[in-house]
C-alpha positions as CSV (number, residue, x, y, z in Angstrom):
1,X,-7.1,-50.6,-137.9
2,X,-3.8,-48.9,-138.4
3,X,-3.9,-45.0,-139.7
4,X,-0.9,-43.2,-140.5
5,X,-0.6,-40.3,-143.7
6,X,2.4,-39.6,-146.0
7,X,2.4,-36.2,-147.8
8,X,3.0,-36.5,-152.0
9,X,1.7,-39.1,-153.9
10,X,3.3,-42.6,-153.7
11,X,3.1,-45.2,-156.7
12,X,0.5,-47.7,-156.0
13,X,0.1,-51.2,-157.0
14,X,-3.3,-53.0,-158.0
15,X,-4.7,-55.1,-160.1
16,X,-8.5,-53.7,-159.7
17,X,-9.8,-50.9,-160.4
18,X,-10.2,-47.4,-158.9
19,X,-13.1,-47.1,-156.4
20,X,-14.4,-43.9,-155.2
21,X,-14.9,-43.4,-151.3
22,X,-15.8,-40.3,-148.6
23,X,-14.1,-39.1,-145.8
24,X,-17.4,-38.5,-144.1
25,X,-16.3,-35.9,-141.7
26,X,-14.8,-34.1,-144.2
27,X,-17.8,-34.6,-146.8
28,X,-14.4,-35.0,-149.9
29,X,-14.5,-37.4,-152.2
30,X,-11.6,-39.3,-152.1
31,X,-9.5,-42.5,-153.9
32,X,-9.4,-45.8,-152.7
33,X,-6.9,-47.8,-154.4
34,X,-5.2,-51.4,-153.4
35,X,-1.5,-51.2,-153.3
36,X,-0.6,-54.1,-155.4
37,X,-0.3,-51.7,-158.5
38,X,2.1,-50.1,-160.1
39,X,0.4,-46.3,-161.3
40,X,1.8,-43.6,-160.2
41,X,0.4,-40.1,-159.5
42,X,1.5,-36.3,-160.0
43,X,2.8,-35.0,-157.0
44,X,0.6,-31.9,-156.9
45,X,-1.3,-31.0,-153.3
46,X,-2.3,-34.2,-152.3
47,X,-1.4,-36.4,-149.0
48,X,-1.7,-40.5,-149.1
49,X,-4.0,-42.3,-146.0
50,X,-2.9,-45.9,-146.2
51,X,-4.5,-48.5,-143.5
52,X,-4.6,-52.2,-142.9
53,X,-7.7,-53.7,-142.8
54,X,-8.7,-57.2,-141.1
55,X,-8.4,-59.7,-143.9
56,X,-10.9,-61.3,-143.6
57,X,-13.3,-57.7,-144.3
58,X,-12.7,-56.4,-147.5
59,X,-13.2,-52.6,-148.1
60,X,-16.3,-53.4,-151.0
61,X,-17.8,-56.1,-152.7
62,X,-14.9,-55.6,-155.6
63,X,-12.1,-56.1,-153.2
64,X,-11.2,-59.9,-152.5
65,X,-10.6,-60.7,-148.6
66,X,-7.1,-61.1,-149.0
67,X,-6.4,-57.7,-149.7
68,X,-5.1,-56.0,-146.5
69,X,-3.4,-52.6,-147.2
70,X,-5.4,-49.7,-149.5
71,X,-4.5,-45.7,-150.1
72,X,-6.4,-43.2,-149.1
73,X,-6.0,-39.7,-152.0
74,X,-6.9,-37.2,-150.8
75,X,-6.1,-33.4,-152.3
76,X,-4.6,-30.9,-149.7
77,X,-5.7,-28.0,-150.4
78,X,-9.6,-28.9,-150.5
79,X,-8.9,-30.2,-147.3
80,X,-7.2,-27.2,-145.6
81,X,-9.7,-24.6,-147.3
82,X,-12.7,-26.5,-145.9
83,X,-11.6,-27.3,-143.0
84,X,-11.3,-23.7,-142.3
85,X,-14.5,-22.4,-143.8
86,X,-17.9,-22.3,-142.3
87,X,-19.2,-19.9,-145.1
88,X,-19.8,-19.6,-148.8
89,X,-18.1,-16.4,-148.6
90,X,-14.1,-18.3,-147.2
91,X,-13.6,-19.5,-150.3
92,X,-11.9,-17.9,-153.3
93,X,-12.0,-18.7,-157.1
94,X,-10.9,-17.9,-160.5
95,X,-12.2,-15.1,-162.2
96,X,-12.8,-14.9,-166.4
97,X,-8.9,-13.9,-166.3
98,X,-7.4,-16.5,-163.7
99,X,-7.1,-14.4,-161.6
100,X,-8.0,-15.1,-157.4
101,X,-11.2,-14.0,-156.7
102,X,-12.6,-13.5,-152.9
103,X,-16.3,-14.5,-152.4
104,X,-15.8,-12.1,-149.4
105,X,-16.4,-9.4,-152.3
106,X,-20.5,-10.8,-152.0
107,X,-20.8,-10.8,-148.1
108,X,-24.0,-10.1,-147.3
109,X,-25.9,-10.9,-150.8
110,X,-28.4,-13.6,-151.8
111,X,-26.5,-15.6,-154.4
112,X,-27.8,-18.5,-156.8
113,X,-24.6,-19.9,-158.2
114,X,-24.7,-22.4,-161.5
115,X,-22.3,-24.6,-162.9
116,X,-22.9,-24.0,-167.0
117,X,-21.8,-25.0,-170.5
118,X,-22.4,-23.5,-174.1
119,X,-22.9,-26.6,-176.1
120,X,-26.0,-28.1,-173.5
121,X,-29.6,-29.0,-173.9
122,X,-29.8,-26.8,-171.2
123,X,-27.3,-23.7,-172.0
124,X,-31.0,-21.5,-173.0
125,X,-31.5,-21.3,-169.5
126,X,-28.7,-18.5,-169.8
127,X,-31.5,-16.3,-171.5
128,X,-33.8,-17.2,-167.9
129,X,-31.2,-16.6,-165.7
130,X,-30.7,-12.9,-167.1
131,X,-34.5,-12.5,-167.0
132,X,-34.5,-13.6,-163.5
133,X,-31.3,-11.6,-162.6
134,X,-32.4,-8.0,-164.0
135,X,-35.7,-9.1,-162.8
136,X,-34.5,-9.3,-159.1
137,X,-32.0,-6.9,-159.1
138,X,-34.8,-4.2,-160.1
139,X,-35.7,-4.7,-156.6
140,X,-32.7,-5.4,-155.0
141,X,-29.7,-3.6,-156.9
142,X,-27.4,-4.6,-154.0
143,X,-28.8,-7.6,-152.0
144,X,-28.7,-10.2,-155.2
145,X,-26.4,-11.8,-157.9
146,X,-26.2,-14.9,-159.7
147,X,-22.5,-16.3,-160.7
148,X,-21.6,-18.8,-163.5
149,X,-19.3,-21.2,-163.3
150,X,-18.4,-22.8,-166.8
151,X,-17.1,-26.7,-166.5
152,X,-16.5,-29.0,-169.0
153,X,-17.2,-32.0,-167.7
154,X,-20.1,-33.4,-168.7
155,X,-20.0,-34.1,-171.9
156,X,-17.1,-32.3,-172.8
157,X,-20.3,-29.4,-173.5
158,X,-17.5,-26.3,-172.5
159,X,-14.8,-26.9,-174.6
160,X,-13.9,-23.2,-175.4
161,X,-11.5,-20.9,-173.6
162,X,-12.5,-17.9,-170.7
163,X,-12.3,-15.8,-173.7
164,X,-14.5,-17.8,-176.3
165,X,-17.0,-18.5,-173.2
166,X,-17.2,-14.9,-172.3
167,X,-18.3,-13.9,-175.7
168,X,-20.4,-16.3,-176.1
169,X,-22.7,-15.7,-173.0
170,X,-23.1,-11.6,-174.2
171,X,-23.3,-12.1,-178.2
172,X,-25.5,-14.6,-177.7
173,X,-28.0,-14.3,-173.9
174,X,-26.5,-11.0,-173.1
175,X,-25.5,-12.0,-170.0
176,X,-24.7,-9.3,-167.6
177,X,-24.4,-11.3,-164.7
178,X,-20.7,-12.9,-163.6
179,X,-18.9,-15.2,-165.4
180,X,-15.9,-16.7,-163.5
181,X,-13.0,-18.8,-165.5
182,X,-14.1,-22.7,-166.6
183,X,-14.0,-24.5,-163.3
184,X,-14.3,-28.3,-162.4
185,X,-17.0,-29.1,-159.9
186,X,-16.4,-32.5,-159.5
187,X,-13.2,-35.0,-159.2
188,X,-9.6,-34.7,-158.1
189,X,-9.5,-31.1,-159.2
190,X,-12.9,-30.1,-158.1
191,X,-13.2,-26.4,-156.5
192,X,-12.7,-26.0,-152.7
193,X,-16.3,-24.2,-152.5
194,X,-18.0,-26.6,-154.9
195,X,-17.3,-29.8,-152.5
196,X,-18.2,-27.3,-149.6
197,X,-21.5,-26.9,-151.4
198,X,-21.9,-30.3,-152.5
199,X,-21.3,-31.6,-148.5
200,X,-23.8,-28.9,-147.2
201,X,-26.6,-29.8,-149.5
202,X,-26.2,-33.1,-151.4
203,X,-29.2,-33.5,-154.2
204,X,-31.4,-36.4,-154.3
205,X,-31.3,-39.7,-152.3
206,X,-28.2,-37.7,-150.9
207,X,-26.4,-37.5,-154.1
208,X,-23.1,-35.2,-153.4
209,X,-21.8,-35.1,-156.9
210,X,-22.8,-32.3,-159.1
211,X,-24.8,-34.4,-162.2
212,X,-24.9,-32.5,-165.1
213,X,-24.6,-28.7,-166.2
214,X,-26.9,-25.6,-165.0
215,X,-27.6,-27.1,-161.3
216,X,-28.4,-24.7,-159.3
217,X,-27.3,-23.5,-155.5
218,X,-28.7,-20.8,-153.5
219,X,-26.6,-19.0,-150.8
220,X,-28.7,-17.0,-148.2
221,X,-26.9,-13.5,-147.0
222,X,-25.4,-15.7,-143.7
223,X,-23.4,-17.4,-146.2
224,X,-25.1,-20.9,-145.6
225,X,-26.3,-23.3,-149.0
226,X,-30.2,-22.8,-148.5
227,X,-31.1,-24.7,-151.6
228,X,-30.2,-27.1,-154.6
229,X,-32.1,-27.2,-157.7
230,X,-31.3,-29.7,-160.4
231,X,-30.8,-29.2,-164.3
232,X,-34.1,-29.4,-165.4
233,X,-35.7,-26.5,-163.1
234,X,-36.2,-23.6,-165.0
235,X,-34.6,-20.1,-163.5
236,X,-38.0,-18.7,-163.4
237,X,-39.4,-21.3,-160.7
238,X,-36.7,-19.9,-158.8
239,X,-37.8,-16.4,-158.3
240,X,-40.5,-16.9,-154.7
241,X,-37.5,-19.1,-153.0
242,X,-34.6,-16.2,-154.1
243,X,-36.8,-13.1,-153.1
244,X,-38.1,-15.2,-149.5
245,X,-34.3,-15.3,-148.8
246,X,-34.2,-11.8,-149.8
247,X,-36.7,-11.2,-146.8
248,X,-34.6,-12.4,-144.4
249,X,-31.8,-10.9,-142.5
250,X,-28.5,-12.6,-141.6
């Protein structure tokens, strides 16, 4: 096999369709295109793997043994952020204004981090999540927070802006727990500490991707992904596994 990596995106040519592939080591999702087609891509952050391939294997079952040169997308700065972190707390975000937000800031804290949506079968959970955050932070003013991470893209369920979401979770939950600016958690444009999260604890029969809206992840005070809890557990189930973290020391 032959390896070599252009930065910026290069038009592609193919006739099939776009198939989804990992870079193991790296635990990204990444873009596996032929290059018999003629798309082309923005040119925003992103470096091209192209290799030859025997033909006579192809890549997948869609790919015809003929085909002998594919493109590897891969988005740079996911790359260099992970590839640096070891920690939940190496990564930075967008806050409910846009603006860069450290995760250094919650060093040291238990944190259960939730990807939500307004307009979900699920968005009532906010009203649990409260419960379970004043709840625990009775206890534990400073060892403990929960941070929301609104993303539209499951079922286009978070259509509003930071503003319209904002007032949404306190006119309607109360929420008094953070909410940062809408984020994607999956895809091209997935955050640098969702994929981080994703790779250190997939869900089910190793699932990486993030299915729908209010999964749950819990970060122990070393930084490290301790849990994953899908949509349909209830914030209050979490309480024992958040407070046996609590017990612990880094």
């Amino acid at each position: 096999m032959r390896l070599f990596i252009k930065r910026g995106w290069h038009p592609v040519h193919s006739t099939l369709n776009h198939h989804l592939c990992k870079v193991t080591s790296l635990g990204l999702q990444t873009r596996l295109v032929s290059s018999n087609s003629n798309s082309r891509y923005p040119a925003n952050d992103s470096i091209i793997v192209s290799f030859a391939t025997s033909t006579s294997t192809p890549i997948s079952s869609a790919y015809t043994p003929s085909l002998s040169r594919h493109h590897l997308f891969i988005n740079t700065k996911t790359i260099s952020t992970m590839a640096s972190a070891t920690t939940f707390y190496d990564f930075k975000v967008k806050d409910k204004k846009g603006a860069e937000k450290s995760l250094a800031d919650y060093k040291g804290k238990v944190v259960l981090v939730v990807n939500t949506a307004s307009k979900c079968g699920f968005t009532p959970q906010y009203a649990g999540l409260e419960k379970l955050y004043k709840d625990i932070k009775a206890t534990h003013p400073d060892d403990f927070t929960i941070l929301g991470f609104p993303c539209n893209q499951f079922g286009g369920q978070e259509p509003g802006t930071d503003d319209d979401i904002q007032n949404f979770c306190q006119v309607n939950y109360g929420v008094t727990f953070p909410i940062f600016g809408k984020t994607d958690v999956n895809g091209e444009k997935a955050e640098p500490v969702f994929e981080w999260m994703k790779s250190e604890k997939p869900g089910l029969l190793g699932l990486k991707r993030v299915k729908w809206n209010f999964e749950k992840f819990l970060i122990g005070r070393d930084g490290k992904v301790k849990e994953r809890w899908a949509s349909t557990s209830k914030p209050e189930s979490l309480e024992k596994a958040i407070l046996d973290e609590l017990e612990k020391k880094e």
